[in-house]
C-alpha positions in Angstrom: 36.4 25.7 19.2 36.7 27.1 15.8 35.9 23.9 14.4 32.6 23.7 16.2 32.0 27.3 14.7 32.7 25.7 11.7 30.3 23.3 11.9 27.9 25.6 13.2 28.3 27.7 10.2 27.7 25.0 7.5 24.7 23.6 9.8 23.1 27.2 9.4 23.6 27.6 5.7 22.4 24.1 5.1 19.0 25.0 7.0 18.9 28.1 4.9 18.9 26.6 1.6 16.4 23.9 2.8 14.3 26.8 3.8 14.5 28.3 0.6 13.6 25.4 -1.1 10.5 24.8 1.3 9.2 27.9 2.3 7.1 28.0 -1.0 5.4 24.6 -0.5 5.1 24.9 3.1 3.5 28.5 2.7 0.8 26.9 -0.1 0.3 23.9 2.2 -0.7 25.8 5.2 -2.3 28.5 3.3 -4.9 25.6 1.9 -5.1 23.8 5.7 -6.3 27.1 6.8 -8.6 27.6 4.2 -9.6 24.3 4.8 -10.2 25.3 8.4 -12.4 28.7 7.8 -14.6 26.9 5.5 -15.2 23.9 8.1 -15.8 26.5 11.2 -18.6 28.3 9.0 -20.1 24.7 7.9 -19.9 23.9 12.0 -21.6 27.6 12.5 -24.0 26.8 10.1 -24.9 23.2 11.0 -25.1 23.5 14.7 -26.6 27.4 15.5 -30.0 27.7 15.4 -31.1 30.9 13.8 -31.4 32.7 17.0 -27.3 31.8 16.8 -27.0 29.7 19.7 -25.7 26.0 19.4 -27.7 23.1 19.4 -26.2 20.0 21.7 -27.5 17.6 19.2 -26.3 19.2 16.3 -23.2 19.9 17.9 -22.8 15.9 18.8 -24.5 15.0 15.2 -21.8 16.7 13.2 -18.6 15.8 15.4 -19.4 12.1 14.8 -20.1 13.1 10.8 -16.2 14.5 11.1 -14.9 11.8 12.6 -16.2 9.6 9.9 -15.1 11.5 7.4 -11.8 11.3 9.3 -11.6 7.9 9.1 -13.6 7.4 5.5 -11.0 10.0 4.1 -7.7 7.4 4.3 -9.5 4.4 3.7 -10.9 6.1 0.0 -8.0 7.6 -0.6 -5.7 4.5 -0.4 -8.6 2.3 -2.1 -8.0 4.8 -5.1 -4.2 4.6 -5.1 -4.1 1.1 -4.8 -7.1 0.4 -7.9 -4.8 3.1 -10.0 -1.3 1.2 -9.2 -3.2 -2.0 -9.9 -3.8 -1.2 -13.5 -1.0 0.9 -14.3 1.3 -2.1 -13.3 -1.3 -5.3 -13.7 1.0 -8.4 -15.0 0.0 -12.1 -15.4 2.8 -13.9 -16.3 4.9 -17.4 -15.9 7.1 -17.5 -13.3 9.1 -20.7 -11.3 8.2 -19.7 -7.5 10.5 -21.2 -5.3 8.7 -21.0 -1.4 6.9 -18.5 0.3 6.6 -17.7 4.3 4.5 -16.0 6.4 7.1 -13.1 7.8 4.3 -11.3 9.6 2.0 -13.1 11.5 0.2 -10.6 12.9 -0.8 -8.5 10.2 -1.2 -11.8 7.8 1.7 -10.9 5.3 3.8 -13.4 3.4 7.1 -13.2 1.0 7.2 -15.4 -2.2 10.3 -15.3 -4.0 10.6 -16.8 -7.7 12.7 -16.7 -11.1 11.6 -16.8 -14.7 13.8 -19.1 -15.2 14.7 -22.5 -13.7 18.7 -21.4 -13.5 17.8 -18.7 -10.6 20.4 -16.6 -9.0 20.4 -13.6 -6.5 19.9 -11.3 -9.4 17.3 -12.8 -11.6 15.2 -13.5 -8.3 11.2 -12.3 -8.1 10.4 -11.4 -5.0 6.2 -10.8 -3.8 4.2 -10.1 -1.3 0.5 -11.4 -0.6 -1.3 -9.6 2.2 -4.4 -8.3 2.7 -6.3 -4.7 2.2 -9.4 -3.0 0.8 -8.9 -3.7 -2.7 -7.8 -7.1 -2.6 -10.9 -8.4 -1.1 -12.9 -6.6 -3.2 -10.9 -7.8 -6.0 -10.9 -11.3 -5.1 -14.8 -11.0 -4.6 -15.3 -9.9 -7.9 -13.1 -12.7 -9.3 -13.6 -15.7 -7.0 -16.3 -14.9 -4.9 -14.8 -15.0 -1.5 -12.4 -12.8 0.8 -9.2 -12.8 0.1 -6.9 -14.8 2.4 -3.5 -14.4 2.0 -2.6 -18.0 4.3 -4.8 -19.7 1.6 -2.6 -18.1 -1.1 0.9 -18.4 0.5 0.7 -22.0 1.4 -0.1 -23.2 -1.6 3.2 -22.1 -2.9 4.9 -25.7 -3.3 8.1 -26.2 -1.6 10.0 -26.8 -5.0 10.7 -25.2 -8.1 7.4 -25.1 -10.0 6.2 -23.7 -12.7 3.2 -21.5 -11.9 0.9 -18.8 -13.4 1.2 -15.3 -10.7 -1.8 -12.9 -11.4 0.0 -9.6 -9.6 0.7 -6.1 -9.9 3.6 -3.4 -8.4 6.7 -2.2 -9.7 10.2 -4.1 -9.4 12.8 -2.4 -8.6 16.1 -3.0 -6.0 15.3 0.7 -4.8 12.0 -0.2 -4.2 13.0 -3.1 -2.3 14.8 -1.1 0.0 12.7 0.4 0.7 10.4 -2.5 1.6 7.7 -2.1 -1.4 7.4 -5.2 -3.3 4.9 -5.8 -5.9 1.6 -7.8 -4.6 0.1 -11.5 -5.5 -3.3 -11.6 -5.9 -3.4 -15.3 -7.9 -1.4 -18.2 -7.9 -1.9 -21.1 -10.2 0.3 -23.4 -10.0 1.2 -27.0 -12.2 1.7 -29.9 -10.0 4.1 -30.2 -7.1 7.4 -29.7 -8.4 9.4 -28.4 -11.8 9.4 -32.2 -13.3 6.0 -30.9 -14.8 4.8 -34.3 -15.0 1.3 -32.9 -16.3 -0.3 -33.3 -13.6 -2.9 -30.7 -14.0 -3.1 -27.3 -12.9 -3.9 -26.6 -9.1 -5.6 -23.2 -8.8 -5.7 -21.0 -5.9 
């Protein structure tokens, strides 16, 4: 029993000095969501009565579909922006042997590639990539190539073998980064030949 009192005790003081370490940002965050909230109920007030103060259906109807597109928009701009900023802080076109690549998500179209800069790979010196498809990378590809950007086009053309290939990308590397399943993205692969005996063959872009 006085062990569960125990436990009780520390259980307590913990939430207390999460609290205390919260209750600021929680206070400003809520403070500005009901700012936020004032200022949209005078814009629906304003939008919607008619002078005489009464509301007007189609107004009313009008500016719940403008929210929910905004609701919507607001995500979709927001992670367009993020992902354009990551892509230039981190941008890196480099040489690198790829190894294979497989489609480990079917259904939302995502594939790993996993690579070395070296031909003498091991567990620690491996690259590991994602390709898969969002906002920016089809506008990206668009503006470089022309087309959508498909990441099955992309991934299979990753040869089966060791080879020697040129991997436009961007993302940080990092093993805590990897835990947490972030992986930096492909957006390019050129690659020479079909295997690491780089026979000149000629480059096969993709």
């Amino acid at each position: 029993m006085e062990s569960i009192r125990y436990l009780v005790r520390v259980i307590l003081t913990v939430m207390a000095f999460v609290w205390t370490l919260l209750k600021t940002p929680v206070a400003f965050v809520c403070g500005w969501i009901a700012r936020g909230l004032a200022w949209y109920q005078r814009l629906w007030i304003r939008v919607t009565h008619n002078k005489y103060d009464e509301l007007v259906y189609k107004r009313g109807v009008a500016m719940g579909m403008a929210t929910l597109a905004v609701i919507i928009l607001i995500p979709t701009v927001l992670g367009l922006a993020f992902q354009t900023t990551y892509y230039f802080v981190t941008y890196k076109k480099e040489s690198i042997y790829l190894i294979q690549s497989e489609e480990i998500y079917p259904d939302d179209n995502i594939w790993a590639v996993r690579g070395c800069y070296t031909k003498n790979c091991d567990s620690e010196a491996s690259l590991y990539y994602r390709i898969s498809p969002s906002l920016f990378h089809h506008l990206w590809n668009i503006g470089h190539n022309g087309n959508m950007f498909l990441p099955d086009t992309i991934g299979s053309s990753v040869p089966t073998g060791l080879t020697r290939c040129e991997v436009v990308s961007y993302g940080v590397r990092a093993k805590v980064m990897m835990m947490l399943n972030i992986y930096p993205s492909i957006l390019k692969i050129t690659c020479d030949g079909y295997d690491s005996r780089e026979n000149g063959a000629g480059l096969i872009e993709h």
